[in-house]
N, C-alpha and C positions, 0 to 999 in steps of 0.2 A: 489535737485530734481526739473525740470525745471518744470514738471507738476500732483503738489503731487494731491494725490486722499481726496475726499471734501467727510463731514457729510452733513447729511440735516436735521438735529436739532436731538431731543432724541425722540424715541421711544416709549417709553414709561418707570413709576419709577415702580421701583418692592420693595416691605416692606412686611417681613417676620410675620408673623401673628400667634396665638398660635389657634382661632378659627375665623373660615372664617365669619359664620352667626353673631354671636355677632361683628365682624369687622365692616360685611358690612351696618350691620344698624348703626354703630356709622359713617361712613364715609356716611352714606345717610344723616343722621339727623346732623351733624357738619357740613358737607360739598355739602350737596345736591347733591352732588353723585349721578349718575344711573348705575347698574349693565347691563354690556351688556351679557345678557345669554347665544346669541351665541357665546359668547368668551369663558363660562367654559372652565377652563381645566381636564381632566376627565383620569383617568387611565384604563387600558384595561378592569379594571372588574367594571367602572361604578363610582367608588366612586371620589369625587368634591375634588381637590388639590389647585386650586386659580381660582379665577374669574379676570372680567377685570371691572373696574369702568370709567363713563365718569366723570370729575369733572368738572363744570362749571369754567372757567377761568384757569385753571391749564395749559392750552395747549399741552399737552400730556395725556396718560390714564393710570392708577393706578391702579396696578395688584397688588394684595392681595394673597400674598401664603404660604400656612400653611407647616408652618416649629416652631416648638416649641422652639429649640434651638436658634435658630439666633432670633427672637422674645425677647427672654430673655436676648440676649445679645447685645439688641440695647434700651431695660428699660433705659430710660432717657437720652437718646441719641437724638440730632434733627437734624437727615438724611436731611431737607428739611424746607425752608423759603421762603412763599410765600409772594407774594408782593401786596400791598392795598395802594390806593390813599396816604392817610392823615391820620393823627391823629383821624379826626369824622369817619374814615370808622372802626377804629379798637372801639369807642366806640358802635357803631352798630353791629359791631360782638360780644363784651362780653353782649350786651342785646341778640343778638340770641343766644350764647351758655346756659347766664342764661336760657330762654325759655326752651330750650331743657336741663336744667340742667348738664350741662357737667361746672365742671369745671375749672377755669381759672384765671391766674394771673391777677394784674389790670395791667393795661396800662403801660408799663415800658418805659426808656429813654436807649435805645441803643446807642453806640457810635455815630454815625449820625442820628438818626431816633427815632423811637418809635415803641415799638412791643407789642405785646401779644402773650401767651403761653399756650395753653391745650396741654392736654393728651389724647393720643389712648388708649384701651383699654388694649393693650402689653405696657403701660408707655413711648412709644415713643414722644419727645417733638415735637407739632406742632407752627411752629412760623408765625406767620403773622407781617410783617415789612414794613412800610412805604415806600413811595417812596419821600414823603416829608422829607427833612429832617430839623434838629433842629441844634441852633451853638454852638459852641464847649462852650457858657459859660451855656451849659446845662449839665451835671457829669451823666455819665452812672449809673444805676441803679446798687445797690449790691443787688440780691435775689438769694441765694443758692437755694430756693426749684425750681424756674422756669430757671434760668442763668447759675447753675452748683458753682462750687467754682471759686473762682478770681483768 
């Protein structure tokens, strides 16, 4: 094709949610998140199906939609890895999550990097992963509760 047809980056993420309100305050208070309320999405007779989130840094917007099934079938699954400077930005995030109590793996060694792991409210895994990375004489972390099985 001499002249294929071009993306303009993504749109925005969409994550199935089992209840919107208890979501969206865990994605305000984890994530500082802001709900843009003109985004509701709303059905003909009025009742709230997803909202649309700004995330600070995220670079697209994070739409929350209440689907109980797919919710349940994404429990411990991690759709999505965001990215943070350095190793001292992810120890600044497990002091914000302690804060807000949510909790969170300690600081793990990823293949090239370093991550950390909380949880959504539906058990979906959030990863926050360096951009620095670490050399190969660092050994990736074994943790089945936050990594999955090896």
């Amino acid at each position: 094709m001499s002249d294929p047809p071009s993306l303009a980056g993504i749109h925005h993420l969409k994550f199935p949610v089992s209840d919107l309100e208890r979501s969206v305050a865990f994605y305000e208070r984890a994530l500082f998140a802001r709900r843009i309320a003109a985004s509701d999405h709303r059905r003909e007779d009025g009742t709230l199906f997803a909202v649309i989130l700004d995330v600070p840094g995220l670079g697209t917007f994070l739409e929350l939609r209440l689907n109980n099934e797919a919710a349940a079938a994404q429990a411990g699954f991690d759709p999505v890895t965001l990215a943070v400077k350095g190793r001292a930005d992810l120890e600044r995030w497990a002091a914000h999550l302690d804060r807000g109590g949510i909790a969170h793996s300690p600081v793990l060694n990823g293949l090239k990097a370093w991550l950390l792991v909380f949880d959504d409210p539906d058990g979906r895994h959030l990863r926050l992963y360096t951009l620095e990375e670490h050399g190969p004489e660092i050994a990736p972390s074994l943790n089945p509760r936050w990594l999955g099985p090896a």
